[in-house]
Each structure stands twice: as C-alpha cells, then as structure tokens.
C-alpha positions as CSV (number, residue, x, y, z in Angstrom):
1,X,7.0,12.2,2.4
2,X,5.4,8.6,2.6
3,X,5.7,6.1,0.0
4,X,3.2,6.2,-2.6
5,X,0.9,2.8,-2.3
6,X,0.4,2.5,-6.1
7,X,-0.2,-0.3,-9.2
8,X,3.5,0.1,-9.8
9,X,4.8,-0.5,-6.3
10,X,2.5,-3.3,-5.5
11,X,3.7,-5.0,-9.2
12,X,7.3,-4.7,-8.7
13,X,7.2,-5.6,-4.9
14,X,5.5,-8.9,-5.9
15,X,7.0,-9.5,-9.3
16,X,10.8,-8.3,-8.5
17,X,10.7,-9.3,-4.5
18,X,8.1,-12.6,-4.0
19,X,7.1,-10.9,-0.9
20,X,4.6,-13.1,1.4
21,X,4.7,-15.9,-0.7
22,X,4.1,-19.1,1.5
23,X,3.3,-16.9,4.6
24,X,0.2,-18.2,6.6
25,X,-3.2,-16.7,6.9
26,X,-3.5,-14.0,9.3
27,X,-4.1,-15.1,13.0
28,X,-7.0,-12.8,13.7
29,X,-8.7,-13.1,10.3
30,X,-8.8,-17.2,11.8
31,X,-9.7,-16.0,15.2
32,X,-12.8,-14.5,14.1
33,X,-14.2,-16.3,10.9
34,X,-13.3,-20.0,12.3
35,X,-17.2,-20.8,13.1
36,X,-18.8,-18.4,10.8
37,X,-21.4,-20.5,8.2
38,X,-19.2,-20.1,4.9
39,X,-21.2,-18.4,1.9
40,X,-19.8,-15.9,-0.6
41,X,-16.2,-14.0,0.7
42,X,-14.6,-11.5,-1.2
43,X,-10.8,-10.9,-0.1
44,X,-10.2,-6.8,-0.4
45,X,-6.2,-7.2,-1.5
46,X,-5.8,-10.6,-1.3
47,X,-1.8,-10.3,-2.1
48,X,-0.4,-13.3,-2.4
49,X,-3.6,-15.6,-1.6
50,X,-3.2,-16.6,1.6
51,X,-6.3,-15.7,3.8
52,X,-8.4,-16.8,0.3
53,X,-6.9,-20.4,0.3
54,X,-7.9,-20.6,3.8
55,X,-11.1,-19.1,3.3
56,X,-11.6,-21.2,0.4
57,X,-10.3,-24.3,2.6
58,X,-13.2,-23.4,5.2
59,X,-15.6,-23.8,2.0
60,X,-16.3,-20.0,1.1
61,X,-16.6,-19.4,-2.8
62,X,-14.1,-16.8,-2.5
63,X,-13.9,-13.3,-5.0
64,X,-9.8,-12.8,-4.2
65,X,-9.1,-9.0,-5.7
66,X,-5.9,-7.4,-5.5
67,X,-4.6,-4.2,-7.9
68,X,-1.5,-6.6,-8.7
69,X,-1.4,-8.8,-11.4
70,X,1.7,-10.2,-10.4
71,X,0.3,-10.6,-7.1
72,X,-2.7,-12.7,-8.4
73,X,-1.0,-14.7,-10.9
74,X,1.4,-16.3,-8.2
75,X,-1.4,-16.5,-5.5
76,X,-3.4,-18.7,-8.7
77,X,-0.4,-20.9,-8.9
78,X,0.6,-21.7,-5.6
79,X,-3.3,-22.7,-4.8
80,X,-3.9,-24.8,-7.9
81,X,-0.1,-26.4,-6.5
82,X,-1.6,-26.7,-2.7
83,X,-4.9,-28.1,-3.5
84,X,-7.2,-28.1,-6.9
85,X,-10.4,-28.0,-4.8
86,X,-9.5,-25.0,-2.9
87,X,-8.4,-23.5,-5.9
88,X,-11.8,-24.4,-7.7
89,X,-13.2,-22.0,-4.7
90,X,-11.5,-18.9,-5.9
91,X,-11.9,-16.5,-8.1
92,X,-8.9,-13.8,-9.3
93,X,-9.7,-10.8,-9.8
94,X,-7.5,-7.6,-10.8
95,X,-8.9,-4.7,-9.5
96,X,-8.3,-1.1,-7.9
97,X,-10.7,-1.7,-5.0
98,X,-10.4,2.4,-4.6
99,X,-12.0,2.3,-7.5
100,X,-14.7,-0.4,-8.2
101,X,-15.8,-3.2,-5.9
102,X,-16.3,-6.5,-8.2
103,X,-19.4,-7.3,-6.5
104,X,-21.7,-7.0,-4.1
105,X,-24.2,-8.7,-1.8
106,X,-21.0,-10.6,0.0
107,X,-21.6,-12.5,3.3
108,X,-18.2,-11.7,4.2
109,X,-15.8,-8.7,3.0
110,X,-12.7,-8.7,4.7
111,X,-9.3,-6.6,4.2
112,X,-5.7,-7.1,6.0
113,X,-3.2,-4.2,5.8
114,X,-4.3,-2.0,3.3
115,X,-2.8,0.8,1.7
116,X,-5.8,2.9,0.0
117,X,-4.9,6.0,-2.3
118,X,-7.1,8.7,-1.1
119,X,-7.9,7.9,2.1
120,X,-9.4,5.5,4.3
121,X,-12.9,6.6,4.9
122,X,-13.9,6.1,1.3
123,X,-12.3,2.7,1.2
124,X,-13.8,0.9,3.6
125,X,-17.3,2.6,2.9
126,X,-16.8,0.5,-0.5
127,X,-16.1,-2.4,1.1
128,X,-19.3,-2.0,3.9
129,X,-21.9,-1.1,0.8
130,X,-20.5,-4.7,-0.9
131,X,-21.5,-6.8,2.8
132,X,-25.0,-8.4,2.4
133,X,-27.6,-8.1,5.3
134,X,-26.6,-10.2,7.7
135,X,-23.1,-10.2,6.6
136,X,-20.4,-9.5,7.7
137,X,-17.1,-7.2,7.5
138,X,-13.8,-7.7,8.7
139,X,-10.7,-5.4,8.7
140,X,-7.0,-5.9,9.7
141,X,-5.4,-3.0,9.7
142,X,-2.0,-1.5,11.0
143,X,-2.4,0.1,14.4
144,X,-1.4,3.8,15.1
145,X,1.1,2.3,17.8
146,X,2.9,-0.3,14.9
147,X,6.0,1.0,14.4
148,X,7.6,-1.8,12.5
149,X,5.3,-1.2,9.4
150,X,5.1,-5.2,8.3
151,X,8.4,-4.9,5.8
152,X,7.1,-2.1,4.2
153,X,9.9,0.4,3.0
154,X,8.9,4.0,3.5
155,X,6.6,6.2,6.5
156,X,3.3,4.2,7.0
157,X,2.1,7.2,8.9
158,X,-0.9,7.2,6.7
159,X,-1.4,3.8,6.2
160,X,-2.3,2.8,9.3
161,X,-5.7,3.0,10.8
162,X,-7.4,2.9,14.4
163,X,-10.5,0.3,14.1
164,X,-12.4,3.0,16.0
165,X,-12.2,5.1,13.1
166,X,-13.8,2.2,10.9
167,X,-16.2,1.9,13.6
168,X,-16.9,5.2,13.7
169,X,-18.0,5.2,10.1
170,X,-20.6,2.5,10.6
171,X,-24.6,3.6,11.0
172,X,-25.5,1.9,14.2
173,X,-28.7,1.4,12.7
174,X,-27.2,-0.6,9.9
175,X,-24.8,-2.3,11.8
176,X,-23.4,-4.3,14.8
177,X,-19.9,-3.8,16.4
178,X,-18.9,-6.9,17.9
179,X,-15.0,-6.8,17.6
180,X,-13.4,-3.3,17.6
181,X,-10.0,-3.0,19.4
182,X,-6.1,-2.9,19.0
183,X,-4.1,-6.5,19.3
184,X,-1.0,-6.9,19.9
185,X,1.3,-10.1,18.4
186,X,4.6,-11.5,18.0
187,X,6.2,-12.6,14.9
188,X,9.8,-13.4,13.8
189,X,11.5,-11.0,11.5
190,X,15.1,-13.1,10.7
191,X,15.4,-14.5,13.8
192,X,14.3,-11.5,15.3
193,X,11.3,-11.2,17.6
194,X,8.9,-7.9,17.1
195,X,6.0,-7.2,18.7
196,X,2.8,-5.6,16.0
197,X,-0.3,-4.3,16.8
198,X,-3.1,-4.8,14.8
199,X,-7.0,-2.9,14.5
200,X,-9.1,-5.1,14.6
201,X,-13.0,-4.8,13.5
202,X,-15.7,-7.3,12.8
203,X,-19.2,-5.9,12.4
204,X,-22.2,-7.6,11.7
205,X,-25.1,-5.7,9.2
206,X,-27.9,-6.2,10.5
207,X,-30.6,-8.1,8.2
C-alpha cells in the first residue's frame, strides 16, 4: 500500500525532519522560466521556498502555497534571512491546493513533485483553470521510470506522473504544448551519484 500524501505527513516531514531546507531551485523550473517577462507566479507546493525565492529573485510577485504550515513558516524565515526584497515578493499561503486554488488569473502556475490525494487529473485541472491567457503552466513531476522516489519513504507508484498525461488533459484549443518530455539528471544522494527522471511540461494558454 503506498504512503498516504497527507497534512500530517507533509507537517511532521518538515517540522520533525527539515527536509530540503537550503536545497537549490529546481534545474528545469530555471531552464524554462529564465527569460520569461516576470508578472504574477503562484508556486503549487512550494515546500520549503526554494523555486519562490528564485522566482521572487527574477522579480515575480510570487503566491507560494503549500498544505504545510511547518513548511511555510521555515521557507518565510530563511527568505526574510537570504534577502528582505525577495522576501517582500512573496506571499505564504497555507492551503490544500486539492482543495482550493488561492487565486486565479496567474501568469505563471508552476508545481514540482507533487503528491495530490485523489488523483492527478483533477489536480492539475485546478492549477490550468488558475493560468491567465497568455500564461503559462509549468509541471515537474516524478517520471514513471524514477525509481529513487526523491527521499520519499514509501511506494511512489501513484505519485508519479508521465507529462503526456498532463498534456493529454490540455484543450488544444486553449492551449500550446511547447515542452512535454521525460528528463533525466544526476544528483548526489551522500556521496552517492543517482540518476532521476523528471516529466517535464510547459504550456502556453493561448490569449
């Protein structure tokens, strides 16, 4: 049985663990947004606040949501700690984005690695209604070939997603696939080198 993505796992993996804290922003979230004209960005689990402080550093007024409050008070911290004006670029937000999108009308959505209760589909049709014409939405995900799961205890069987399947999702008549494959990178795990593979999806709606 997989692990259960809930409140009370996210709050004691951040409050009991730290996990992430002082980790860099994701390499393909930079790879696609560097160049975009900043506007308004809201960060779909923002965890512990890195991809928001560099959003934020890129001058995008930022709307950083994640279901942890634990998560959000340490992400507040360390960005008032890093820089003040960047922090003056964010907004915290506790939210379950399965739930309620605070928001909408966004230039830019974007979500790394999430773990939706009740499915996918519903998830990221949320976060496409909340991207403003002309906008645009951005999703990391885990691919179906990751087998290393990012540190996350448990089967992420369902948790990770193909970004076909997001693609899939999108009215071509709303919308404009520009980015839509599986990426693989290296990263160090303790000294140890392991190989991840990333969905990656960037979409444009059209105005």
């Amino acid at each position: 049985m997989g692990q259960e993505f809930d409140r009370a796992y996210w709050e004691d993996r951040y409050r009991e663990h730290g996990h992430g804290y002082g980790a860099p922003p994701n390499p393909q979230l930079v790879a696609e947004v560097t160049g975009l004209a900043p506007g308004r960005a809201l960060d779909a689990g923002a965890g512990t606040g890195a991809e928001a402080r560099w959003l934020a550093g890129q001058g995008w007024e930022v709307t950083a949501v994640d279901i942890s409050q634990a998560a959000l008070d340490a992400a507040r911290e360390r960005a008032a700690a890093l820089d003040t004006a960047v922090a003056g670029r964010i907004t915290w937000v506790r939210a379950d984005l399965t739930e309620e999108i605070p928001g909408s009308g966004f230039d830019l959505v974007c979500s790394h690695y999430a773990h939706p209760t009740g499915g996918y589909r519903a998830f990221f049709d949320r976060l496409a209604a909340a991207v403003a014409p002309g906008g645009t939405l951005f999703v990391v995900g885990h691919d179906h070939a990751d087998d290393h799961g990012h540190g996350h205890g448990g089967s992420l069987e369902h948790s990770r997603v193909g970004a076909a399947e997001v693609a899939e999702g999108l009215d071509e008549r709303e919308w404009e696939v520009l980015v839509s494959e599986s990426r693989s990178r290296e990263v160090d795990r303790g000294g140890h080198r392991a190989v991840l593979h990333d969905s990656v999806l960037r979409a444009r709606r059209r105005a």
